[in-house]
C-alpha positions as CSV (number, residue, x, y, z in Angstrom):
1,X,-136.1,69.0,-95.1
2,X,-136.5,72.6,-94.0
3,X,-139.5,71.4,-91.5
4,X,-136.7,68.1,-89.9
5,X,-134.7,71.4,-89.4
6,X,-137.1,73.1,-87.9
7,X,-137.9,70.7,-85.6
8,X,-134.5,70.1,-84.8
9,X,-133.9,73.5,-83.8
10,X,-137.0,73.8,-81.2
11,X,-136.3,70.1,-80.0
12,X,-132.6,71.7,-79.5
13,X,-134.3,75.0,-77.7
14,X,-136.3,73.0,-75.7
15,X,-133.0,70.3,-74.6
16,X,-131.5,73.7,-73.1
17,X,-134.2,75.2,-71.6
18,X,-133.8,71.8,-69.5
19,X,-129.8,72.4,-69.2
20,X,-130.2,75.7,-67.5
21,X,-132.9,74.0,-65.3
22,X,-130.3,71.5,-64.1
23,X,-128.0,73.9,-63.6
24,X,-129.9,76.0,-61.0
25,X,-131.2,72.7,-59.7
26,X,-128.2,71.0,-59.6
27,X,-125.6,73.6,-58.9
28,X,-127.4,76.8,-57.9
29,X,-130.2,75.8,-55.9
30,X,-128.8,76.8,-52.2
31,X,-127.9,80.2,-54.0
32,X,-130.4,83.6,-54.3
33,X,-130.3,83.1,-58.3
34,X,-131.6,79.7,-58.0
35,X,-134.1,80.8,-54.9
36,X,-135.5,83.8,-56.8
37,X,-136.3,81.7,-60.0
38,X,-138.2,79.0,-57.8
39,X,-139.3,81.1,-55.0
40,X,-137.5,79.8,-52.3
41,X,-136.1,81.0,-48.8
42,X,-132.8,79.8,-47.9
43,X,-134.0,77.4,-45.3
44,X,-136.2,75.3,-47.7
45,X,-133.5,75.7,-50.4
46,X,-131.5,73.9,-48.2
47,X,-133.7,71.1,-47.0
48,X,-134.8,70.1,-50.8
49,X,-131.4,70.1,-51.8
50,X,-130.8,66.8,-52.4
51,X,-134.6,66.2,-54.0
52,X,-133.4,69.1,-56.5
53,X,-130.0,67.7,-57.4
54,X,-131.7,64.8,-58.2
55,X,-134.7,66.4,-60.5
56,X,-131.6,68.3,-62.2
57,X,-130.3,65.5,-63.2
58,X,-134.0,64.0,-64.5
59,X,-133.9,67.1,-67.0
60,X,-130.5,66.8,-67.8
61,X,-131.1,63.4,-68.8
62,X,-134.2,64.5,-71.1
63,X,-131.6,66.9,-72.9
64,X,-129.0,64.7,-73.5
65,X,-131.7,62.3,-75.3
66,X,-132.6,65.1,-77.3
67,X,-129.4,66.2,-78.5
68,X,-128.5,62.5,-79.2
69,X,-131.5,62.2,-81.2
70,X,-131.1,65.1,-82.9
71,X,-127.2,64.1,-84.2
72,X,-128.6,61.1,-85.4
73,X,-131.8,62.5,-87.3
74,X,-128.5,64.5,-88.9
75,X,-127.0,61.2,-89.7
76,X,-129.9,60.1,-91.5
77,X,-131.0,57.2,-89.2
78,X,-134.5,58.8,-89.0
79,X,-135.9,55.8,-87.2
80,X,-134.1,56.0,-84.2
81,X,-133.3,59.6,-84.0
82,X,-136.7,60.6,-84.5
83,X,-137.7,58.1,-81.9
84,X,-135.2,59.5,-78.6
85,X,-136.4,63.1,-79.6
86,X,-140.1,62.6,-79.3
87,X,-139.7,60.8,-76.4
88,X,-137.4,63.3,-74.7
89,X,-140.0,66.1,-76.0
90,X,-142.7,64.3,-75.3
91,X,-141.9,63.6,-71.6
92,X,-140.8,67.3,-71.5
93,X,-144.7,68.3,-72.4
94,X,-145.8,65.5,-70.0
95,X,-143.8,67.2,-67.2
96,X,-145.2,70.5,-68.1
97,X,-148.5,69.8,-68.3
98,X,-148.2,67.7,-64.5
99,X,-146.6,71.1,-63.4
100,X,-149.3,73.1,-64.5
101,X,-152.2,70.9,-62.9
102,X,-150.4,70.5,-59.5
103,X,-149.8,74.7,-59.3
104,X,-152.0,77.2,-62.0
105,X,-149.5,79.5,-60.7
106,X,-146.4,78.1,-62.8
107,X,-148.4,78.6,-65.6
108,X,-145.3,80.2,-67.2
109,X,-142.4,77.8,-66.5
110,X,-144.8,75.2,-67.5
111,X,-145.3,77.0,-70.9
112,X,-141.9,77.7,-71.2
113,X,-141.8,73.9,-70.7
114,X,-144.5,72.7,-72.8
115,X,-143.9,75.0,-76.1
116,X,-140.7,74.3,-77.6
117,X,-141.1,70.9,-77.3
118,X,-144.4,70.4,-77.9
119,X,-143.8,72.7,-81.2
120,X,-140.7,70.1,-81.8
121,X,-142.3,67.0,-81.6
122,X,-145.3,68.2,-83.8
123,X,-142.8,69.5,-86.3
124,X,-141.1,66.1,-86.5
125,X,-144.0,64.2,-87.0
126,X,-145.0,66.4,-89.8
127,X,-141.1,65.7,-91.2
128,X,-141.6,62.3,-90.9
129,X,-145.1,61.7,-92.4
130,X,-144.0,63.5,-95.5
């Protein structure tokens, strides 16, 4: 049980790293916060605007499928809980690892990506085979 927690915790560390992502794409983009984190001048933070509100919302989604998996791992349906984390982890390491072969320079955002739920989902599958 202590390793489902586990797991539960860095699949939940990993749904808000994707929150606050949403929230400078789908909020704060146009402003400097949002600008500095994604190294934009106003001018292109403006024309991508729409294409960011709509990526937001793409990790906003793979959040919300986390935290609903998570609540029902807690509820004891490990089948299907287990089943919307990994794939909400699992598309989170995809994404990273497509970020860090299309720029070697987000290295860290992709790692900051990649590890929580990439550590997640390997702790849930060690939960589960046990």
């Amino acid at each position: 049980m202590p390793v489902l927690v586990a797991a539960s915790v860095l699949s939940l560390v990993a749904a808000l790293v994707h929150v606050y992502v949403f929230v400078l794409e789908s909020v704060l983009w146009t402003r400097p916060r949002a600008r500095a984190v994604f190294g934009t001048d106003e001018a292109t933070a403006r024309t991508t605007a729409p294409m960011a509100f709509n990526q937001g919302f793409y990790n906003l989604f793979l959040a919300v499928e986390i935290v609903a998996g998570v609540v029902v791992l807690a509820a004891g349906n490990h089948a299907v809980g287990a089943t919307l984390v990994l794939v909400g982890t699992l598309s989170m390491v995809g994404a990273g690892v497509v970020l860090l072969a299309s720029d070697r320079s987000k290295a860290r955002p992709a790692a900051v990506q990649i590890l929580p739920a990439l550590l997640g989902a390997l702790l849930l599958a060690i939960a589960l085979a046990h």
